[in-house]
C-alpha positions in Angstrom: 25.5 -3.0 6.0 22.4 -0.9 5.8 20.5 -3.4 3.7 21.2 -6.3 5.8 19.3 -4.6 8.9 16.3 -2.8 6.9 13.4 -3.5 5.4 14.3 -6.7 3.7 15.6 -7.6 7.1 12.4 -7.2 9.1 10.7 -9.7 6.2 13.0 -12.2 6.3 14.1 -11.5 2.9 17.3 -11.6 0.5 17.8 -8.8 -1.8 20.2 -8.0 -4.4 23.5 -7.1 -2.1 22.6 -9.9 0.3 22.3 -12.5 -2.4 25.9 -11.2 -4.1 27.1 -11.9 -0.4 25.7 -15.2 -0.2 27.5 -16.2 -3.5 30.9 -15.0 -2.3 30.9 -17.0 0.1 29.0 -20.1 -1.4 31.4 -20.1 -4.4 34.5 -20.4 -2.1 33.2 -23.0 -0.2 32.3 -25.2 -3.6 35.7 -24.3 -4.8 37.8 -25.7 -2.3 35.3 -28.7 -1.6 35.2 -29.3 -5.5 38.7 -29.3 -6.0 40.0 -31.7 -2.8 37.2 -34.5 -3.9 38.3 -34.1 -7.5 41.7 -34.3 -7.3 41.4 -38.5 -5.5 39.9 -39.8 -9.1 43.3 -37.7 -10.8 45.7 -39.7 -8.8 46.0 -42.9 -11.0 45.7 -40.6 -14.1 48.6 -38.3 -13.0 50.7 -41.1 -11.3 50.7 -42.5 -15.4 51.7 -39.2 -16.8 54.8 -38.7 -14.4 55.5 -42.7 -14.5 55.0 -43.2 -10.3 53.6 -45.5 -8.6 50.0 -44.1 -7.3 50.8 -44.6 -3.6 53.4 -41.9 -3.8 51.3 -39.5 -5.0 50.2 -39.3 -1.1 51.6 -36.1 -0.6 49.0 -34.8 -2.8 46.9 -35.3 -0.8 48.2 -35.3 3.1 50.7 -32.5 1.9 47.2 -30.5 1.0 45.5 -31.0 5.0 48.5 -30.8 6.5 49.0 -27.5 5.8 45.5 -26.7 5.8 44.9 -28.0 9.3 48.2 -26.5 10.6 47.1 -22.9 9.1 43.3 -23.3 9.5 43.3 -21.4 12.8 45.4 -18.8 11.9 43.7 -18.2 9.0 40.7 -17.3 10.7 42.5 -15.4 13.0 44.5 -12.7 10.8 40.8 -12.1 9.4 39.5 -11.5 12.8 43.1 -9.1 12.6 43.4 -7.8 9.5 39.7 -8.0 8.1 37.5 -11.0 7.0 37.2 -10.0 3.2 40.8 -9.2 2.9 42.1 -12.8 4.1 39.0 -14.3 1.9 40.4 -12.0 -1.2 44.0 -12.6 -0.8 42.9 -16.4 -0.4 41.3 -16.8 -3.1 43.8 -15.2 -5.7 46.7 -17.3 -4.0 44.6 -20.2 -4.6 44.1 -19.4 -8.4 47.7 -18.6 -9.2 48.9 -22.0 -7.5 46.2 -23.6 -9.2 47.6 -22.6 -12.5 51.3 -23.4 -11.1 50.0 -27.1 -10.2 48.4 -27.2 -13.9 51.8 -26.5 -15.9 53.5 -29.0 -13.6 56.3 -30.9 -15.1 57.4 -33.4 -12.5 55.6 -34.8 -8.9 58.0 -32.6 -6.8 56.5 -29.8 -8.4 53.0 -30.6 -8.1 53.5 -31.6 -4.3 54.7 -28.4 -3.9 52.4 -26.8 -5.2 49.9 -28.5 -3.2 51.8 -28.0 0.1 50.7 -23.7 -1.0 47.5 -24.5 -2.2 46.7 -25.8 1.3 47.9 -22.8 2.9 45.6 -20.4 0.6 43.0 -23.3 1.4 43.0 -21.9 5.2 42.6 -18.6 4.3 39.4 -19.7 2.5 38.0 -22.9 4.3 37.3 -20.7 8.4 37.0 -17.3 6.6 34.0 -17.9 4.0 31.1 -18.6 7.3 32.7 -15.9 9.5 32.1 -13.5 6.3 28.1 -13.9 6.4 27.7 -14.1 10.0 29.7 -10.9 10.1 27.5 -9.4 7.3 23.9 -11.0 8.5 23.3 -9.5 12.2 19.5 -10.9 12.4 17.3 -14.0 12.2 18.0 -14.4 8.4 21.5 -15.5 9.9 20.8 -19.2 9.9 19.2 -19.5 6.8 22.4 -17.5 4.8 24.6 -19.9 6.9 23.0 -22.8 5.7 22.9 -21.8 2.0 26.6 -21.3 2.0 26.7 -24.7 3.8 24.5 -26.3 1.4 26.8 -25.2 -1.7 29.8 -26.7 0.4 28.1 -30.1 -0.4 27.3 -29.4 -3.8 31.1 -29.1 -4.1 31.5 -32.3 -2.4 29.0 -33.9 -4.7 30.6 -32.5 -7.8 34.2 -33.0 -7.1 34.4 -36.8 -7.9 32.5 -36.5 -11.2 34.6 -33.2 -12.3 37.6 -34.9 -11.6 36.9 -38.1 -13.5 34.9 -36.4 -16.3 37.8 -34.3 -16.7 40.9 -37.0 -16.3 39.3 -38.9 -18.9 38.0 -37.2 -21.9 40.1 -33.3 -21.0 43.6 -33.2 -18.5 44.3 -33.4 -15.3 45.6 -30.3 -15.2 42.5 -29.0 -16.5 40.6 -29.4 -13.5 42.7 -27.2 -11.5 42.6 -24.7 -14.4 39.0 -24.8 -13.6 39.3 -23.4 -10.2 40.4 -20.3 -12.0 37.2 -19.0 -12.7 35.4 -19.7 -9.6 37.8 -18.2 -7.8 38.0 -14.8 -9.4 34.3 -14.9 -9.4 34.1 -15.4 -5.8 36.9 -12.4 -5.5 35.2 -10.1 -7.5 32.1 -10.3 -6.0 33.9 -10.0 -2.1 35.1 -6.3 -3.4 32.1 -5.2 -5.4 29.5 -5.9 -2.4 30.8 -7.1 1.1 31.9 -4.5 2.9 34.9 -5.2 5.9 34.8 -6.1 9.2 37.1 -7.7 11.9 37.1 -8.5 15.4 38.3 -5.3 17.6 38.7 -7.4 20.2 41.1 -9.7 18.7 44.3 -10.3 20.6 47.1 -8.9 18.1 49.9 -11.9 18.1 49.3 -15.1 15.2 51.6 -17.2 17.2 54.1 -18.1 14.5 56.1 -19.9 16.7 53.6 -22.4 17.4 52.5 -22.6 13.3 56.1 -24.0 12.3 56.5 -26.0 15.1 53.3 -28.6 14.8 53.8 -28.2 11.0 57.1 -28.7 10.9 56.6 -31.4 13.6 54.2 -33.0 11.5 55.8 -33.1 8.3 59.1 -34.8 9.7 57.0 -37.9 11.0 55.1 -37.7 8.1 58.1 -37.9 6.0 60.3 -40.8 8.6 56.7 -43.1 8.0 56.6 -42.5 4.5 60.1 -43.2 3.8 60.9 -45.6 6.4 60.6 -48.7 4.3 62.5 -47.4 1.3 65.6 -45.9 4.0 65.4 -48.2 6.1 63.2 -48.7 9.5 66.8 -48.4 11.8 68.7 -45.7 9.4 69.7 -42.4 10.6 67.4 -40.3 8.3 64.5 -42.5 9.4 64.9 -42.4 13.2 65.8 -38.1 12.4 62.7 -37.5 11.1 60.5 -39.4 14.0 62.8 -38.1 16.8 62.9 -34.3 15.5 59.3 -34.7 14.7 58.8 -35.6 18.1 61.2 -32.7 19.7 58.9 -30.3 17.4 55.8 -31.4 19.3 56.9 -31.3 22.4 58.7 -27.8 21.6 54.6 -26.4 20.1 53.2 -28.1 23.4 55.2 -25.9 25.7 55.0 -22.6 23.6 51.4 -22.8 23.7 51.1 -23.3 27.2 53.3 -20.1 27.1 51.4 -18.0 24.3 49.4 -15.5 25.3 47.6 -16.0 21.9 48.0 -19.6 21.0 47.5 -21.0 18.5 45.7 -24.5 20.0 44.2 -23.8 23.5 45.2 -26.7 25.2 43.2 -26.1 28.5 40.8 -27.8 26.3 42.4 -31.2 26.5 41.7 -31.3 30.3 37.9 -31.4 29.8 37.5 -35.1 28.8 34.3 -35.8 27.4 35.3 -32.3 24.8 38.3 -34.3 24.2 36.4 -37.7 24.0 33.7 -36.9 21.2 36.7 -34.6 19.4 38.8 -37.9 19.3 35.8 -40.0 17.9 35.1 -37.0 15.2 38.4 -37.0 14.2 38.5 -40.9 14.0 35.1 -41.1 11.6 37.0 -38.0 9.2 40.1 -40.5 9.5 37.7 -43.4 7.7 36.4 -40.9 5.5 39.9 -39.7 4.0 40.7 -43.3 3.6 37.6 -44.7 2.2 38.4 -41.5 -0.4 41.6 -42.0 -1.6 41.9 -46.1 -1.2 38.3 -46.5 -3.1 39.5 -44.3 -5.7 42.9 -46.7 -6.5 40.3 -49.7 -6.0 38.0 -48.5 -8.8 40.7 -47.6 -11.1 43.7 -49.6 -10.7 42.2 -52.7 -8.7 39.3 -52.8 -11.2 40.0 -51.1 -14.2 37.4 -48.6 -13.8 37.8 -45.3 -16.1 38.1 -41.9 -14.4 34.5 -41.2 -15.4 33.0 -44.1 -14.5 34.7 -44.3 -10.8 34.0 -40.5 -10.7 29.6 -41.4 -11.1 30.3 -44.4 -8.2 32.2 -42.1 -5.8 28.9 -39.6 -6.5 27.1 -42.4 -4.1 29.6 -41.8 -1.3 29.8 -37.9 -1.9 25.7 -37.6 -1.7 25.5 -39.8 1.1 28.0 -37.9 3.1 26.6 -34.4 1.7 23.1 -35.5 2.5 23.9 -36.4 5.9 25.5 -33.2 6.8 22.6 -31.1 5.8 20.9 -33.4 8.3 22.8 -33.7 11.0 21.4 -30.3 12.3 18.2 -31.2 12.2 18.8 -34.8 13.4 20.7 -33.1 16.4 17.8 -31.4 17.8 15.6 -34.8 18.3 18.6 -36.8 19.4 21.8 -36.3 21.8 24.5 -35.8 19.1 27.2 -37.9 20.6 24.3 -41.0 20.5 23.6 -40.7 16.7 27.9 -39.8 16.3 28.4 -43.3 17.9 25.3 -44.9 15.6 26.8 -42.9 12.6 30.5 -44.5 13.1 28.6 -47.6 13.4 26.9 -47.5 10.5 30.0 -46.3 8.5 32.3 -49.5 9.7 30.1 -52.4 8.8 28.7 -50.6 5.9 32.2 -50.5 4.9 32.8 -53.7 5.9 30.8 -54.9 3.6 31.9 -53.1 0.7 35.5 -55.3 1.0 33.1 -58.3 0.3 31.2 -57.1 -2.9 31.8 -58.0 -6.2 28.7 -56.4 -8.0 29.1 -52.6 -9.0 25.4 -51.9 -8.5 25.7 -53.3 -5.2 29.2 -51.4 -4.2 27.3 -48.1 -4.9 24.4 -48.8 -3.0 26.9 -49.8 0.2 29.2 -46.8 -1.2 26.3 -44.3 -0.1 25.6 -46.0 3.1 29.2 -45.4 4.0 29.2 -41.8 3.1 25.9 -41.4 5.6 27.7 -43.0 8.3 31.3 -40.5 7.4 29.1 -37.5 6.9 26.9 -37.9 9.9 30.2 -38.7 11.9 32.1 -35.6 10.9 29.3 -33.0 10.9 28.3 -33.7 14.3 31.5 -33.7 15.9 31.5 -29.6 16.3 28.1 -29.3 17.1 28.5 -32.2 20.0 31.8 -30.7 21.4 30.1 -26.9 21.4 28.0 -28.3 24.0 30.7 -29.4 26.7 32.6 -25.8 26.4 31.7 -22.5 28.0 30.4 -19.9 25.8 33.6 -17.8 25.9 35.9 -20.3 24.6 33.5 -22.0 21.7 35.8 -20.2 19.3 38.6 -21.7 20.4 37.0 -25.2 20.7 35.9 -25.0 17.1 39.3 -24.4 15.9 40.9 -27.2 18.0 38.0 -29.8 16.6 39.0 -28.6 13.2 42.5 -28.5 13.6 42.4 -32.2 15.1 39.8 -33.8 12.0 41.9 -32.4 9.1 45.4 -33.3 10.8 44.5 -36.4 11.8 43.4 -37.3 8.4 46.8 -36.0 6.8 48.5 -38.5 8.8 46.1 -41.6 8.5 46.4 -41.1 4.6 50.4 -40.7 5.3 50.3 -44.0 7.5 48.0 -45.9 5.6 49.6 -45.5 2.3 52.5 -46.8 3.7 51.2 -49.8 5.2 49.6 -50.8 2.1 52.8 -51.0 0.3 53.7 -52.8 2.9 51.1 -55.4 2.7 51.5 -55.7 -0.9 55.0 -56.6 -1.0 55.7 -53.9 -3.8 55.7 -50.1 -4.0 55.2 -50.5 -7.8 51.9 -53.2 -7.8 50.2 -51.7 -4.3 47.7 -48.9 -5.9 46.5 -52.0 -8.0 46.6 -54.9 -5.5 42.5 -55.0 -4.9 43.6 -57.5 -1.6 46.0 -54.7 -0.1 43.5 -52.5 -0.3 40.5 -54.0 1.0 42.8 -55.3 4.0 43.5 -51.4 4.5 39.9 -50.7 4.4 38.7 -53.6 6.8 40.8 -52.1 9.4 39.6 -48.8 8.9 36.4 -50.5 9.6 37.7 -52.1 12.6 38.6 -48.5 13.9 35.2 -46.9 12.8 33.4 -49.7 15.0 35.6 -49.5 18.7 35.7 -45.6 18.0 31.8 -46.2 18.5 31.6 -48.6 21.2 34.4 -46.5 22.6 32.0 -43.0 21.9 29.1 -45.1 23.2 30.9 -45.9 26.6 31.2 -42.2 27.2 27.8 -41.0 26.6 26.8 -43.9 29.4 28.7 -42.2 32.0 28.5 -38.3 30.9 25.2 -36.8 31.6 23.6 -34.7 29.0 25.4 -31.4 29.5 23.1 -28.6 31.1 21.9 -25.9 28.6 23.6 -22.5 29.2 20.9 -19.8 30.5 19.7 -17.3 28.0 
């Protein structure tokens, strides 16, 4: 740690360690963001190879943030436990081998398993990789490492849509999660050769299993009663299990948190309303932006008859909008009240994508398609930053875990629910990943929701005063 706090320090400056530091963490950040933007241009692509209809493919993607967002937070804390690099390490080289298992799959059950682990290794990478350099950089240079590792985070998200097409058209499928291989160990190697360990001695000891497999396991059984309630039967027995035992397993994790003395979720927090408010409307723009991922991407292809590759350089519109807008939100924060440009972003994001249902011209659609990913990215970035503010400083930890918790679970299940109603609305499980009407339908309500969450957030910020800042 020495060379972190000398003379390199006192100038401001990154040397040789700090930079290796930087890159462990950059390079996890880019692999996990590269690979979960990459994998929605693969869906039509593998949904050929294995002879299923696209929309069933779902799992590959909810199945993915579901256990991410159930795991996220106790992910970050067995690293505050057991130390940060060893989590990051051990989360990385789980990622790599399940990366390989999802390559040599030979059916969908397989790969949707393997996604289910990849998302758990996923939340031992995703709150990890940031709590590594703020643990490592102790002075003003801080900031500036944080926003580096931040900044290759939206490289990843830049890059996923074009790897992913590039690759599903003129390589595999499976190549791309081959590819996470190398970054991975890369990332690994580098955690061991120069960041030393640290964790939080102050950490309560418990991980509150309990309340893990409960809201997972809660999750997945109304995840699986939606999914499969048309094909079962809305009124069967297996239906109506799944929603009623998911609902018993929420209301069981709701009572052992409140009983926990380390939850998992503190839910105090939902008493504070306007936290829970602007937490709500974060998780509702992330809700668009998941959709607006995964539906354009069966649009493109299957609606349109785009190839990989050439839906993988449109969605690069929607990927550097969002991207952009995240690296500005910080900046935009500090000249304007955060929940105000939240409800302008969400805005912004629901008539932009209101208009993409009504355009026919390509060159058109990606100009709209980046407009769109301003109005997701500004919604979603802002949403911890705007919360932080209505929490006391002893429980922003907690807060931030709850926000993130909330935006990636909510989006499992919108991805869940929507795929459902589009086969629905199409009439056919078989013909709904390439029913163009279906899908634009889906996407005009998702518009809908974008613009009441903002006249909703809008409402809020008119009655709650701006909060007062904490003294230094």
């Amino acid at each position: 740690m020495a060379k972190a706090n000398g003379a390199g320090a006192r100038r401001g400056l990154f040397h040789g360690r700090d930079r290796a530091v930087i890159a462990a963490a950059a390079i996890s950040m880019l692999l996990v963001q590269m690979d979960w933007f990459a994998l929605n241009l693969m869906l039509p692509v593998i949904g050929r190879e294995f002879d299923t209809p696209t929309t069933n493919l779902q799992w590959l993607v909810s199945g993915y943030m579901l256990t991410l967002g159930a795991l996220m937070v106790t992910g970050g804390r067995s690293a505050d436990l057991f130390g940060r690099r060893r989590v990051l390490v051990c989360g990385l080289t789980g990622f790599a081998l399940v990366s390989v298992v999802c390559a040599a799959a030979r059916s969908t059950a397989w790969l949707t398993a393997g996604r289910f682990v990849q998302g758990c290794t996923a939340a031992m990478i995703l709150p990890v990789s940031v709590a590594v350099v703020t643990a490592y950089f102790r002075d003003e240079r801080q900031g500036r490492a944080v926003g580096t590792v931040l900044a290759f985070s939206a490289i990843g998200t830049a890059l996923g849509p074009f790897v992913g097409g590039a690759f599903a058209e003129h390589v595999s499928w499976r190549a791309v999660f081959l590819l996470n291989v190398p970054f991975a160990l890369a990332a690994a190697l580098l955690l061991l050769r120069f960041v030393p360990e640290t964790r939080d001695e102050e950490a309560g000891r418990g991980l509150d299993l309990p309340g893990v497999l409960t809201l997972a396991g809660g999750l997945m059984a109304l995840m699986t009663g939606v999914d499969q309630g048309a094909h079962w039967g809305w009124g069967s027995a297996a239906t109506l299990g799944c929603l009623i035992g998911g609902a018993v397993l929420l209301a069981a994790f709701v009572l052992i948190e409140r009983r926990s003395p380390q939850p998992l979720l503190d839910l105090e927090l939902l008493h504070n309303g306007p936290f829970v408010a602007v937490t709500l409307a974060g998780s509702l723009s992330n809700v668009v932006y998941c959709l607006v991922a995964v539906f354009s991407a069966l649009y493109l292809q299957q609606a349109r008859g785009l190839s990989p590759l050439d839906s993988g350089l449109i969605f690069l519109a929607l990927s550097v909008g969002a991207g952009a807008a995240s690296y500005w939100s910080g900046h935009l924060a500090l000249r304007v009240r955060p929940e105000r440009l939240m409800a302008a972003a969400m805005l912004l994001s629901g008539v932009s994508l209101f208009v993409l249902t009504l355009v026919n011209s390509l060159v058109v659609y990606t100009a709209v398609f980046a407009v769109v990913g301003v109005g997701v990215g500004l919604g979603w970035a802002l949403t911890n930053v705007a919360t932080q503010s209505y929490v006391p400083p002893g429980r922003l930890a907690a807060a931030s875990g709850l926000v993130l918790t909330s935006l990636v679970l909510l989006g499992a299940v919108a991805v869940a629910v929507a795929s459902t109603v589009l086969e629905v609305i199409s009439g056919s499980v078989e013909g709904a990943a390439s029913d163009g009407s279906a899908i634009e339908t889906v996407l005009r309500a998702a518009a809908l929701l974008a613009v009441l969450g903002a006249a909703a957030l809008a409402a809020v910020v008119r009655r709650v005063p701006v909060p007062a800042p904490e003294p230094s």
